[in-house]
C-alpha positions in Angstrom: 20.0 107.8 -11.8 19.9 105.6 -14.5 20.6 101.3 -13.6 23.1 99.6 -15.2 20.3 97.6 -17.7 19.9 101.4 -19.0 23.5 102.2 -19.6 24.3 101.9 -23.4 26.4 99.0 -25.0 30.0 100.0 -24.4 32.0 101.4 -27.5 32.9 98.7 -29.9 30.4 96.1 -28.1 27.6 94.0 -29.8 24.3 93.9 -28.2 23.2 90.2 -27.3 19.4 89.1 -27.4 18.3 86.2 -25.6 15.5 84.9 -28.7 14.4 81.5 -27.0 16.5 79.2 -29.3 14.2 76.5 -30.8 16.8 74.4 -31.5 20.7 74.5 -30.4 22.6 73.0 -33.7 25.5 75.4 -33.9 27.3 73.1 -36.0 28.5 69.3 -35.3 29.1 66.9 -38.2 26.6 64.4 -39.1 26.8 60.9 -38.4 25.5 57.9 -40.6 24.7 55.3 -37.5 24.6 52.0 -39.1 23.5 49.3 -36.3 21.6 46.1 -37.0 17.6 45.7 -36.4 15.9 42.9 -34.7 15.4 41.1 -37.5 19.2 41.1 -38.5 18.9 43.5 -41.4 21.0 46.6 -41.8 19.5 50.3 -40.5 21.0 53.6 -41.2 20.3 56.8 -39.7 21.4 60.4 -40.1 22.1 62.3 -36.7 24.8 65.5 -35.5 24.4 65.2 -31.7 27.6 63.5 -31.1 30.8 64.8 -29.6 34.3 62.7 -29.2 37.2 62.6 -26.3 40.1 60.3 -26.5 38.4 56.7 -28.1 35.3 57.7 -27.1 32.3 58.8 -28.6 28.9 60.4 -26.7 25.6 60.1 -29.0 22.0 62.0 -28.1 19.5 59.9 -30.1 15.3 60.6 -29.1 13.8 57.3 -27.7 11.2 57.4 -31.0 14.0 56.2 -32.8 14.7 52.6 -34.6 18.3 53.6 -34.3 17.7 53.9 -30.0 15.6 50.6 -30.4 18.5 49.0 -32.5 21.5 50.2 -29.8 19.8 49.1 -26.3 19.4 45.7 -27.8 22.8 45.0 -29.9 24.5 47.1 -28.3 27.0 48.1 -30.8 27.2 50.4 -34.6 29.1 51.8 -36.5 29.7 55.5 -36.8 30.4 56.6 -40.5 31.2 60.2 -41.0 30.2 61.3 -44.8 31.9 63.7 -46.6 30.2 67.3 -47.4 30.3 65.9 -50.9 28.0 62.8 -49.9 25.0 65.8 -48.5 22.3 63.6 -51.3 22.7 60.8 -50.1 22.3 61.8 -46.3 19.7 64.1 -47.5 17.7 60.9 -49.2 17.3 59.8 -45.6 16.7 62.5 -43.2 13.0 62.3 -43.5 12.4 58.5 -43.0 12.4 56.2 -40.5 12.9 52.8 -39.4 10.2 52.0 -37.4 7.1 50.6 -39.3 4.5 52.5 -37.5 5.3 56.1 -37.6 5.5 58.1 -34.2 2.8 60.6 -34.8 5.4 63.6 -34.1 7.7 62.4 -36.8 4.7 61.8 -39.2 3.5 65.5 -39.4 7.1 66.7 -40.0 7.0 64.4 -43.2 8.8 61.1 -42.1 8.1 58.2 -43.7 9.2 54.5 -42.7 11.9 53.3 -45.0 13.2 49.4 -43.9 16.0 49.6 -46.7 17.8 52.9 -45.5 21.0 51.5 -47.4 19.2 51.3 -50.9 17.0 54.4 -49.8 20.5 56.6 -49.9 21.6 54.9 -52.3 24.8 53.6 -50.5 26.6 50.4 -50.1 26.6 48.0 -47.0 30.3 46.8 -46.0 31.1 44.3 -43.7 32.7 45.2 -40.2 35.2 43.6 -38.9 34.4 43.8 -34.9 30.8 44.3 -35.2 27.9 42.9 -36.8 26.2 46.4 -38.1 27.9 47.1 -41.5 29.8 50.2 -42.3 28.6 52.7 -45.4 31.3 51.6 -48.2 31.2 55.3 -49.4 32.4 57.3 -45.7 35.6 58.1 -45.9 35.4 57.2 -41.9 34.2 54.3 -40.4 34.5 54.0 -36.7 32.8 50.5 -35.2 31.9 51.1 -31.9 30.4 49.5 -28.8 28.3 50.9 -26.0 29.7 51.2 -22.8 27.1 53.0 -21.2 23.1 54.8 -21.5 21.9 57.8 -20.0 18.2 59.3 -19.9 18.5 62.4 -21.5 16.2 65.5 -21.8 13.6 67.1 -19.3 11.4 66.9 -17.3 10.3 63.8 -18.8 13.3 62.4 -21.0 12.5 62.2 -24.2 16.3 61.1 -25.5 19.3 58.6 -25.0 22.7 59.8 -24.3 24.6 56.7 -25.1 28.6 56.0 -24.5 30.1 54.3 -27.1 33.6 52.9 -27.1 35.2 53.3 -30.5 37.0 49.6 -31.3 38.5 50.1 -34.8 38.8 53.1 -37.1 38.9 52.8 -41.2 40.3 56.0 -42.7 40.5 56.6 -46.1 43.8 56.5 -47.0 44.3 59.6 -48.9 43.1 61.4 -45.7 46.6 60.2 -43.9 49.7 62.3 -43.2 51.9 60.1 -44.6 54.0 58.5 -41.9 51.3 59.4 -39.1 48.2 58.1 -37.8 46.8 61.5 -37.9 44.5 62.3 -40.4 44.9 65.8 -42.5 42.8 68.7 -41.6 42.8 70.0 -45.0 42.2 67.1 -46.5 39.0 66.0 -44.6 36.2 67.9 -45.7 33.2 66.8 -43.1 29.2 67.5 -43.7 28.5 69.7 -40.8 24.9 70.4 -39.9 24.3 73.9 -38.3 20.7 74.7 -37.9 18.9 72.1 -39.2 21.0 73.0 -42.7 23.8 71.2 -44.5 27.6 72.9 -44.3 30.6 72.0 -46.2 34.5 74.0 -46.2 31.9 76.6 -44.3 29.3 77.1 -47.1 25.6 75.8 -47.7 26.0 72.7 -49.7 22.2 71.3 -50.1 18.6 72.1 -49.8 17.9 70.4 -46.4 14.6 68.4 -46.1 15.2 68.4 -42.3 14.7 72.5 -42.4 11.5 71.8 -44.0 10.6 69.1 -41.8 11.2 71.6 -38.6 9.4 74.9 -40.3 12.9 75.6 -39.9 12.7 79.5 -41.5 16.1 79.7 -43.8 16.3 81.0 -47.2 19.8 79.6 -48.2 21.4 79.5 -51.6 23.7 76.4 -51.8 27.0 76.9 -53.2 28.5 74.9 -56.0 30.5 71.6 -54.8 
């Protein structure tokens, strides 16, 4: 008698395999995390592991990071949310870092230190009004936040932050209003999404992703016209 792991997928069904996922980026939008280094100057750093509920936001960031450094101490950013039509500029950045001496896992993917992210992207610093990390002049959302609460993250060791951040005030472009609302137009708002280590944007490839490269990342994308 054949066992139920012989019986054939039911009519209409698709098989599912279970691959061993190397990385689980189905799609979140990418965050420009501006927060302010030791020093005082400005840092900025792409990421897309971030999630929202009500005026809160939860951020994964790996403990490597400047950006991690930058949060424990300050305790407080700014989370700007670029446009798919802003993918160069986050693109100029994904391989650097803000750390002068190079971790060496981040070294052999092709990072490079970079202390002047905001020239590096070639964006423009803005001053906050709650916060003392800047916002990107060029996001059409800036949300300045502070941290409520860390996490360790990751296993068995962690290797990651999940951080808690309390969203203060929100700049939204106006055009992206409803008029007469404080809700911002879903047709109108055209986030950068990153899914798989790729850039997305009004669900097509948008850019050539240095990131993919960095994580042998194996995609053969045509980007389409923006």
């Amino acid at each position: 008698m054949a066992s139920f792991f012989d019986l054939p997928p039911a009519k209409g069904k698709k098989m599912h395999v279970v691959p061993g996922l190397k990385v689980l980026y189905f799609g979140t939008p990418v965050v420009l995390i501006s927060s302010r280094n030791e020093d005082g100057t400005a840092n900025l750093a792409p990421m897309s592991s971030a999630w929202w509920l009500g005026q809160s936001c939860m951020l994964g960031l790996g403990n490597s990071g400047q950006t991690t450094a930058n949060l424990l101490r300050e305790r407080e950013c700014v989370l700007n949310l670029p446009s798919s039509a802003m993918v160069d500029a986050v693109d100029r950045i994904a391989l650097t870092t803000g750390k002068s001496a190079v971790p060496d896992h981040k070294a052999k993917q092709g990072y490079r230190y970079e202390p002047d992210k905001f020239s590096a992207a070639q964006l423009t610093e803005q001053t906050s009004e709650l916060v003392r990390a800047p916002r990107v002049a060029e996001c059409p959302v800036q949300l300045e936040c502070r941290v409520v609460s860390t996490h360790p993250f990751g296993g068995p060791t962690p290797h990651a932050t999940a951080f808690q951040v309390e969203v203060l005030r929100a700049h939204v472009e106006e055009g992206l209003i409803i008029p007469g609302t404080h809700y911002v137009d879903p047709l109108g708002w055209d986030p950068l999404i990153m899914k798989f280590c790729e850039f997305f944007g009004g669900g097509h490839n948008v850019h050539p992703s240095k990131l993919a490269e960095g994580w042998n990342m194996p995609h053969q994308l045509q980007p389409a016209a923006i």
